[in-house]
C-alpha positions as CSV (number, residue, x, y, z in Angstrom):
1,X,0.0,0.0,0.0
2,X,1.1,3.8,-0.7
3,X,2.2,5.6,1.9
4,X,0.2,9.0,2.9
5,X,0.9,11.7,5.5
6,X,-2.5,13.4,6.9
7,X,-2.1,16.9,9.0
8,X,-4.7,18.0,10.5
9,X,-5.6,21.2,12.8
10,X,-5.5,20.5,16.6
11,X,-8.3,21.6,18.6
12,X,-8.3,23.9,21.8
13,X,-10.9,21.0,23.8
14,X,-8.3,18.9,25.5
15,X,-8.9,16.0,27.6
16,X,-7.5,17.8,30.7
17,X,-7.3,21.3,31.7
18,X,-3.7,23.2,31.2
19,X,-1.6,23.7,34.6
20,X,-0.7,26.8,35.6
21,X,2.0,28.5,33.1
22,X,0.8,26.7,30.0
23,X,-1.4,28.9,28.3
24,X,0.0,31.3,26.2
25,X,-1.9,34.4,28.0
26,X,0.5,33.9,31.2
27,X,3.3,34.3,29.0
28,X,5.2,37.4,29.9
29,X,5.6,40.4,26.8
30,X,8.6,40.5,25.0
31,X,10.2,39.3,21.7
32,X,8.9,36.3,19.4
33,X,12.4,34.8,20.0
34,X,11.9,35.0,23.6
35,X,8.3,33.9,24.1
36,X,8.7,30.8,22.1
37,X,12.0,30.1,23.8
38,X,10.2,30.4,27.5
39,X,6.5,28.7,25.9
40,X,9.2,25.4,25.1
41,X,10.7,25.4,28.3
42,X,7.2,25.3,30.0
43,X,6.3,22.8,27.5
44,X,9.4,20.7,28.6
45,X,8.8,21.0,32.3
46,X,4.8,20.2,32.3
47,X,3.3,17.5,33.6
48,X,0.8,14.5,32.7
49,X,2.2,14.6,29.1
50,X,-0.1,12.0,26.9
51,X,0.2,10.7,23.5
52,X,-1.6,13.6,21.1
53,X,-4.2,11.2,19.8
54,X,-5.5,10.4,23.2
55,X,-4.7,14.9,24.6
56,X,-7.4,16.6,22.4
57,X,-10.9,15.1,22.1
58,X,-14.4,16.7,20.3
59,X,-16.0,15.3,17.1
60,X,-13.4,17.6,14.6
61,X,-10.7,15.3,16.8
62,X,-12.7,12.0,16.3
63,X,-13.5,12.5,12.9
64,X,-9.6,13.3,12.2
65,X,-8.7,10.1,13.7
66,X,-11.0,8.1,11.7
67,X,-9.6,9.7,8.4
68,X,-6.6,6.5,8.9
69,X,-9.1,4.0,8.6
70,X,-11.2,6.0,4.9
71,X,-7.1,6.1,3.9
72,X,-6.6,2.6,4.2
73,X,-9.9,1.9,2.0
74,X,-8.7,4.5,-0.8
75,X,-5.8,1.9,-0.8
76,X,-3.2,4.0,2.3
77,X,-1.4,3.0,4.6
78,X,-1.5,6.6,6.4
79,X,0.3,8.4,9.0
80,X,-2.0,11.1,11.1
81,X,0.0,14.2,11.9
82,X,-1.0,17.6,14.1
83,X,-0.2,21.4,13.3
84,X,-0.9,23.1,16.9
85,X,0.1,26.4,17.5
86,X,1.5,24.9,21.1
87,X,3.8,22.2,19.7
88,X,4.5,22.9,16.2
89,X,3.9,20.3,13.4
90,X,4.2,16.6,15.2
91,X,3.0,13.2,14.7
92,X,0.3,11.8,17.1
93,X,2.3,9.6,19.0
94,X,4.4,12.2,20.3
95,X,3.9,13.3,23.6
96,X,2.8,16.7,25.0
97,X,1.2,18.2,28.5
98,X,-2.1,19.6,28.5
99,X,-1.9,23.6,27.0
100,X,-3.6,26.4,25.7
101,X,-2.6,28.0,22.6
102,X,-4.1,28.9,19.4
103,X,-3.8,31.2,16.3
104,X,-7.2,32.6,16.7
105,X,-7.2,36.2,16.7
106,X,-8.8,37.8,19.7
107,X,-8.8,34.4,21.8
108,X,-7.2,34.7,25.0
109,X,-4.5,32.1,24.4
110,X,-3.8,33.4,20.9
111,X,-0.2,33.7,19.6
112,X,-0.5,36.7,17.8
113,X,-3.3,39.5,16.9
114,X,-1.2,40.1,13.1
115,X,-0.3,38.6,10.9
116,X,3.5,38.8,10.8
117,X,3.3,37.8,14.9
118,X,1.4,34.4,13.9
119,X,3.8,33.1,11.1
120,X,6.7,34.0,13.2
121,X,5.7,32.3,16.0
122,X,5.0,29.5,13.8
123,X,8.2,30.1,12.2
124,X,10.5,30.0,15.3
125,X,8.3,27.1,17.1
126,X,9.2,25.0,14.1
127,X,12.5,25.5,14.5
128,X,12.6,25.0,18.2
129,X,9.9,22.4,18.5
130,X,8.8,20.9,15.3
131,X,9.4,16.9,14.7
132,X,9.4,17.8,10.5
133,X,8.4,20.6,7.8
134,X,5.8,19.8,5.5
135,X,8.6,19.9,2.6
136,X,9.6,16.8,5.0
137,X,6.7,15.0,4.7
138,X,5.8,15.4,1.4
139,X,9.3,13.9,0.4
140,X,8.2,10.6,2.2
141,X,5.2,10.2,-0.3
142,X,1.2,12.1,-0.7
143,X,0.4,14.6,1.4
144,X,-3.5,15.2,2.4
145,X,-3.4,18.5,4.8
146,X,-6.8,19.1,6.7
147,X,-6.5,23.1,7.8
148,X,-8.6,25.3,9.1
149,X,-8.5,29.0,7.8
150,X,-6.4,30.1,10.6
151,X,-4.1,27.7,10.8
152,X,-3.2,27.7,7.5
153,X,-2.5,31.5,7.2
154,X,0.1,30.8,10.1
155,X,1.8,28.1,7.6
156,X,1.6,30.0,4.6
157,X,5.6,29.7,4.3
158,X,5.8,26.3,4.2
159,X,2.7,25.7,2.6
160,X,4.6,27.9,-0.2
161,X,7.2,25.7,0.4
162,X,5.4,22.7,0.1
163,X,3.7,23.7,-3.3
164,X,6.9,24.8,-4.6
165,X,7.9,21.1,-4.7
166,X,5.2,19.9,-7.1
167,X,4.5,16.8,-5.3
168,X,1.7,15.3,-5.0
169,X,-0.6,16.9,-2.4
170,X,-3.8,18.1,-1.3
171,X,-5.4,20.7,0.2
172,X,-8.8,20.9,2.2
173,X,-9.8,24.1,3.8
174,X,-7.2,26.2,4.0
175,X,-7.3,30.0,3.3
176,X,-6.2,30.6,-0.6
177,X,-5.2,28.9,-3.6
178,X,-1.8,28.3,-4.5
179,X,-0.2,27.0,-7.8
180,X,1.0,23.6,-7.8
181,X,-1.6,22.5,-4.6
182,X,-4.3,21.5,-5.4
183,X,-7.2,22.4,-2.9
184,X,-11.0,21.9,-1.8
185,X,-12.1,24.9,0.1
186,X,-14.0,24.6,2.9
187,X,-17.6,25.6,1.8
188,X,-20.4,25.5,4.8
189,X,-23.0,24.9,1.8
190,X,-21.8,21.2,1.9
191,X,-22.8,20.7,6.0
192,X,-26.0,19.3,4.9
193,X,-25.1,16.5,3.2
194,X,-22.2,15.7,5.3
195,X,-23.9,16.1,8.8
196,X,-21.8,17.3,11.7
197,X,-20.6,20.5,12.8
198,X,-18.9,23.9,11.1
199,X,-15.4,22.8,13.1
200,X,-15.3,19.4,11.9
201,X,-16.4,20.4,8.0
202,X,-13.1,20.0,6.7
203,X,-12.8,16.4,8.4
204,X,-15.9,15.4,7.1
205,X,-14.6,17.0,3.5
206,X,-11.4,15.3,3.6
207,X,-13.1,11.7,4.6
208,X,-15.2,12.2,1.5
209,X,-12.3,12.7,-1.2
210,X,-10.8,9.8,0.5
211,X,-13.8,7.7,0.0
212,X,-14.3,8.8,-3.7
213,X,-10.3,7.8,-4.1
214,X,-8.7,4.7,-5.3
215,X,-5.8,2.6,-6.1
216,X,-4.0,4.9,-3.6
217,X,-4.1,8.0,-6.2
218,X,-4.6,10.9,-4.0
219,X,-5.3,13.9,-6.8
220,X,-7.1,11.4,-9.5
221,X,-9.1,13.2,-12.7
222,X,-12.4,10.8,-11.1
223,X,-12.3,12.2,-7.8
224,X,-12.5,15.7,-9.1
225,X,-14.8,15.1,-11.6
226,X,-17.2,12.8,-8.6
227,X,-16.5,16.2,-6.4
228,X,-18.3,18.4,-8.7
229,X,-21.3,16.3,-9.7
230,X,-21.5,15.7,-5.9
231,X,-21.6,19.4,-5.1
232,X,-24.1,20.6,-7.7
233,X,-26.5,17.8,-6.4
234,X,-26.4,18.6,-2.5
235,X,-25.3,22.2,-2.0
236,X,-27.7,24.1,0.0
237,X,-27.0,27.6,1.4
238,X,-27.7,27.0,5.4
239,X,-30.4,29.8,7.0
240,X,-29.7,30.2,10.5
241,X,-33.1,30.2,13.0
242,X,-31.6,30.9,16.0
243,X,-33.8,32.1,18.7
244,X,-32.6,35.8,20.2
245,X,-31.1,35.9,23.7
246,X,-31.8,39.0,26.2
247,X,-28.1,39.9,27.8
248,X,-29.3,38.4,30.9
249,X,-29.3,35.2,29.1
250,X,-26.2,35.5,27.3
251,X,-25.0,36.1,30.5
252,X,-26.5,33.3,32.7
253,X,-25.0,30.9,30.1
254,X,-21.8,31.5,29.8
255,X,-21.4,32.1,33.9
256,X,-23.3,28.3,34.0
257,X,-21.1,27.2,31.4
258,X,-17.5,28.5,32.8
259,X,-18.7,26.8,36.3
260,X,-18.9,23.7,34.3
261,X,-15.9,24.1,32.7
262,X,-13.6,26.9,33.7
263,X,-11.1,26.2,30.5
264,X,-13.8,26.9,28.0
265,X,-12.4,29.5,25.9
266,X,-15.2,32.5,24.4
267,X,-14.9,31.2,20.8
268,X,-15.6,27.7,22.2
269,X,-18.3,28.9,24.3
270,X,-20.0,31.0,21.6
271,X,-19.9,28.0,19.4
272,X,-21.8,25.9,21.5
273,X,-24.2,28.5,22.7
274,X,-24.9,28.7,18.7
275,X,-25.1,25.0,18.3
276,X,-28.1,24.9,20.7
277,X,-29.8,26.8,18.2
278,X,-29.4,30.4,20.1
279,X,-28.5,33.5,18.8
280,X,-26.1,36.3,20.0
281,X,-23.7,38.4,17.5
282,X,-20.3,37.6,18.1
283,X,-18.8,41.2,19.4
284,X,-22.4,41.4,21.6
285,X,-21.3,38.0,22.7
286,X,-17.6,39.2,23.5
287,X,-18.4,42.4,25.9
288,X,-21.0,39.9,27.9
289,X,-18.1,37.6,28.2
290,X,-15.7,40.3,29.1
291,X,-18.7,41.4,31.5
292,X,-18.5,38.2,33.4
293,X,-14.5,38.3,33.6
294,X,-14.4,41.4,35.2
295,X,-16.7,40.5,37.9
C-alpha cells in the first residue's frame, strides 16, 4: 500500500485542563524569539504529558482520527500528523502536556493578533519544537493537509514551500489557492449533506475525497470530476433560525457554562451556545463575556 501523511488542525478541547504557566496568556511580553524560547521550556517541564491522539478530544478530533481508517480503504497505509500552534507540526504519537494556545485572533490564548506575529511564532516554534516541515513530509510520499483558515495563514511559508515542490498533495480548507496545490475549500454549503458540525467540516470533507479515491491516487481526474457532480446535487445555502437571547441570558449561560468548565475558551463557548440553536452576534457576545470576567 502507498504511503500517505495526513495533517490536520489540533483543537483547543483537550482532555485535561492546562496547569498553571501553559497557556499562552501567562506568558510574559517581550520578543517572538523569547516567548517561544520560555512557551518550550514550559512545554518541557509540564506535567501528565499523553500521546496527542489520546490529549485533544471533540468530534473535529474523532472524525480526524478516523480519516486513517477512509485512507486505508482508498488503498493508504496513512500516517496522522497535528499542526498546533502549542507544539508545532508533530505526529500523534508524540507526547505533550495539556496547553492552551491557538492562532485565533482575539482568543485569549492566541499567539498573535497580526499577521507577521502568527507566522513567526510559527516560524521559530518550528524551529525549536517541530518533529518535520511539510517539505519533510511530502518527500516521504502524498500529502492530504486538513487546515482550518487560521491555521493555515500561520503556515503559509511552508505551505509555499510545500507547493513549490510539485509533489503530489492536497489541500482541504485552507485560506487561498496556491499554484501547484491542489485544494477543496471549505464551503459551509456542503454541512448538509455531510452532517456534523462547522469545526469538523473540513474532516468530514477530507473523509469524502478519500472515500471517492482509489488505487492509492490521492489527486485522480475521477475524484474531481465525482466532487463536482457531488456538489451541484447537495449544496444548499444553510439559513440560521436561531432564537434571540436577552443579555441576561447571554450572561446566565456563559457564567453556568465557565462553572462547568472553567477552561472553555469565548470562541468555544460561543460556538456551543450557537449549536443549541441560540442566537447572540459575536462582538455582543464578547463584551458579555468580558462582563463576566471582570466581575
Amino acid at each position: 500500500m502507498s504511503q500517505l501523511t495526513i495533517v490536520v488542525t489540533c483543537t483547543d478541547r483537550k482532555a485535561a485542563a492546562p496547569t498553571v504557566g501553559l497557556r499562552v496568556r501567562e506568558l510574559p511580553a517581550g520578543e517572538p524569539d523569547g516567548r517561544v524560547a520560555e512557551w518550550c521550556r514550559r512545554l518541557d517541564s509540564g506535567t501528565h504529558p499523553r500521546p496527542l491522539d489520546q490529549l485533544y478530544k471533540g468530534d473535529h478530533w474523532s472524525r480526524c482520527q478516523q480519516l486513517r481508517r477512509s485512507a486505508a480503504q482508498a488503498g493508504f497505509t496513512a500516517d496522522l500528523w497535528v499542526a498546533s500552534a502549542g507544539l508545532g507540526l508533530q505526529p500523534v504519537s508524540a507526547y505533550a502536556p495539556a496547553y492552551g494556545a491557538t492562532f485565533t485572533p482575539r482568543h485569549e490564548d492566541s499567539v498573535g493578533h497580526s499577521f507577521e506575529e502568527r507566522t513567526s511564532w510559527w516560524r521559530l516554534l518550528q524551529k525549536e519544537r517541530g518533529a518535520a516541515t511539510l517539505a519533510d513530509l511530502a518527500n516521504r510520499g502524498p500529502v492530504l493537509l486538513v487546515l482550518s483558515e487560521m491555521y493555515a495563514v500561520a503556515m503559509q511559508e511552508e505551505l509555499e514551500a510545500l507547493a513549490s515542490l510539485k509533489t503530489e498533495a492536497l489541500l482541504v480548507g485552507g485560506s487561498r489557492d496556491l499554484p501547484h496545490l491542489p485544494r477543496v475549500p471549505a464551503d459551509a454549503s456542503l454541512r448538509s449533506a455531510l452532517g456534523g458540525t462547522l469545526t469538523s467540516l473540513n474532516a468530514r470533507m477530507a473523509a469524502w475525497w478519500l472515500e471517492h479515491c482509489s488505487d492509492a491516487r490521492l489527486n485522480a481526474p475521477e475524484t474531481w470530476d465525482e466532487l463536482n457532480r457531488w456538489v451541484s446535487e447537495v449544496s444548499k445555502k444553510e439559513r440560521y433560525q436561531r432564537t434571540p437571547m436577552t443579555d441576561e441570558n447571554v450572561i446566565a449561560f456563559i457564567r453556568e457554562s465557565l462553572a462547568q468548565n472553567p477552561s472553555f475558551s469565548r470562541t468555544r463557548l460561543l460556538r456551543m451556545l450557537r449549536d443549541q440553536g441560540l442566537a447572540c452576534e459575536q462582538k455582543r457576545f464578547a463584551d458579555l463575556y468580558a462582563t463576566v470576567e471582570n466581575r
